[in-house]
N, C-alpha and C positions, 0 to 999 in steps of 0.2 A: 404468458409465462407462469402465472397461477404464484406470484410473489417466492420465485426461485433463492432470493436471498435468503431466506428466514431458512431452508434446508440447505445452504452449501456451505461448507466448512472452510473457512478461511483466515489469512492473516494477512491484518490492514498494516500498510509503514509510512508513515505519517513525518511529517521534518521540514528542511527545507533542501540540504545538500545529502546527496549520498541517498536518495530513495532507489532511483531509477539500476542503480549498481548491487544496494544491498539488495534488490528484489531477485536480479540475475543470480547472484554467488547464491542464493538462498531456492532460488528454485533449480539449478543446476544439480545442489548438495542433495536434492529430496529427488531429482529425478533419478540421479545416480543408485539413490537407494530405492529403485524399483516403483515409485509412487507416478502416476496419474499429474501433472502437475499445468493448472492454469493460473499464466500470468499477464496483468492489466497493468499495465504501463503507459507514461507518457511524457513527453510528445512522442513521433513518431520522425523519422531520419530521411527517409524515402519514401514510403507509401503508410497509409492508414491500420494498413493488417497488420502493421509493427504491431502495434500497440495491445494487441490481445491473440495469444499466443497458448497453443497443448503442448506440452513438451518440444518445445522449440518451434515448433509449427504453425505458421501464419493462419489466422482463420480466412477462410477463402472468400472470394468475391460474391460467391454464390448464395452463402449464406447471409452477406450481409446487405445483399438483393432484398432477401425473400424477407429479413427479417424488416429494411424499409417500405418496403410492399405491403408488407402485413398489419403494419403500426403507424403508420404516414400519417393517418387522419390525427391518430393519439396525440403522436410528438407535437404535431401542428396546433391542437387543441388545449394542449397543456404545458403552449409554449417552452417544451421541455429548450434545452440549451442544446449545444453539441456534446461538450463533456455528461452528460447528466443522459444525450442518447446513445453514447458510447457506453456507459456504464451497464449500462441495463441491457446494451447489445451483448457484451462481458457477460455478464450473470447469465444471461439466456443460453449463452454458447456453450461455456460450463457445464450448466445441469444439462441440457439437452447432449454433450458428450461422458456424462458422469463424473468428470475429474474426483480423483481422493482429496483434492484440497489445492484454492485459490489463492495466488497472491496476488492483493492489490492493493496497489500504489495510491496514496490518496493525493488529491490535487493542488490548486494552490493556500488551502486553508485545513477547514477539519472541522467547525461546527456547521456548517451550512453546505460543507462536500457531499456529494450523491455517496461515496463510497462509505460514506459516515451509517450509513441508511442499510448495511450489511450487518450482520448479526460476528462479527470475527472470535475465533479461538485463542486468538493472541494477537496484541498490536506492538508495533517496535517503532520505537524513535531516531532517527537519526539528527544530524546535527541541524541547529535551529538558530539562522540568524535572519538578518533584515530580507524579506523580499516580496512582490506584489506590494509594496508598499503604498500604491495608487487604492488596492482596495483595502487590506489590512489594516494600513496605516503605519506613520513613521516610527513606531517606537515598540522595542525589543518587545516589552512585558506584555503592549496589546497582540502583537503580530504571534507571541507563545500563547497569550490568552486564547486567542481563536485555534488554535491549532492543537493546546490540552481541551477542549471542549471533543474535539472528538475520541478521549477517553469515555470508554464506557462500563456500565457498574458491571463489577468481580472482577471482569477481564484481563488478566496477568498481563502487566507491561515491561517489557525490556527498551533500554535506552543507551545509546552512547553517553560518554562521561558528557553534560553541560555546563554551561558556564555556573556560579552558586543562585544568582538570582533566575537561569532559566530552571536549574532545577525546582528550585523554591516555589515558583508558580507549577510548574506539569505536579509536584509531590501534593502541594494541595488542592490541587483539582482531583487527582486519584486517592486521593485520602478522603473526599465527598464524594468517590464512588465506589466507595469499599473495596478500592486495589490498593496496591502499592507498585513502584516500577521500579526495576533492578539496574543500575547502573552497573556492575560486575562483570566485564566480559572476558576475564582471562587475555593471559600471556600470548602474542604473537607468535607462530612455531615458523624457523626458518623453513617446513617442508610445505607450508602453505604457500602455493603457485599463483599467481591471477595474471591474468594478459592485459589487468587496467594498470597504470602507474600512480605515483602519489603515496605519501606516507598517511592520509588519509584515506586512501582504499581500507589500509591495516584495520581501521576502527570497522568499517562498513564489514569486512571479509569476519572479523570477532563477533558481530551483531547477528551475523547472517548462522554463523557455527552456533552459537547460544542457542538462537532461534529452534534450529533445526535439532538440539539433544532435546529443547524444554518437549518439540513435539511427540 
């Protein structure tokens, strides 16, 4: 794939609750508006093509034949993981269909995530509490520690409001990467529809609209 990451334009979302939701309201809102749009998601519900998707469209079986066929010895040799062969199936699929711009969802961390390893135009936060806890560890400020790690330098960050001490840690991990992140995401308008329920979709559906004017 000749390192397809370093040319596709994208935006990574990173958190622990609300990724998988704000990725949909957020690639919905950019396909609406005419754009090319790939999105990396996961887990998957029913089959594996969930998970990487052109404009609502499952990537087919056929492709991700040809793309284990092609790279079998690689994966095997550089005992890549699943997620980490998913990833990189993602990226390939992408630039080899052109999309205008990738969302992808980061996994269960952010400094040692495959998706970290993307070049993105913009990263968004969603809400960050305890989880993976077996690998992160049990306590709030470690489990945010690895997860602002996959901030990267300039790269404008947008975030749900978080609690004062999560902010505290993502502000100055972006403040030693010459960003800053916007907690700001405007007023909920009662003409905003979504078929997910929850008074925190509200934050996800604000994150995803911010997202989509900052582009």
């Amino acid at each position: 794939c000749q390192n397809p990451r370093q040319k596709l334009k994208s935006i990574q979302i990173i958190g622990t609750n609300g990724k998988g939701s704000t990725a949909a309201f957020l690639s919905n809102i950019l396909i609406c508006h005419g754009l090319k749009v790939g999105l990396y998601t996961s887990p998957h519900l029913v089959r594996l093509n969930e998970r990487i998707q052109i404009n609502r469209r499952c990537i087919s079986n056929d492709y991700i034949n040809e793309f284990i066929s092609l790279y079998k010895n690689k994966i095997i040799n550089l005992s890549c993981t699943f997620f980490e062969t998913m990833t990189v199936l993602a990226i390939c699929y992408f630039k080899d269909n052109n999309i205008d711009i990738a969302i992808l969802e980061t996994g269960l961390g952010g400094r040692y995530d495959s998706v970290t390893a993307c070049s993105p135009s913009l990263q968004l936060f969603t809400s960050i509490s305890k989880d993976h806890t077996h690998i992160l560890g049990n306590d709030i400020i470690k489990i945010t520690t690895e997860k602002a790690h996959a901030i990267q330098k300039r790269i404008p960050c947008i975030s749900v409001p978080q609690s004062n001490k999560i902010q505290k840690v993502l502000d100055n991990f972006a403040q030693s990467q010459s960003t800053k992140i916007n907690y700001t995401l405007g007023k909920y308008k009662k003409n905003y529809k979504s078929p997910l329920i929850g008074q925190h979709q509200k934050k996800n559906i604000l994150l995803a609209i911010k997202a989509s004017k900052q582009l």
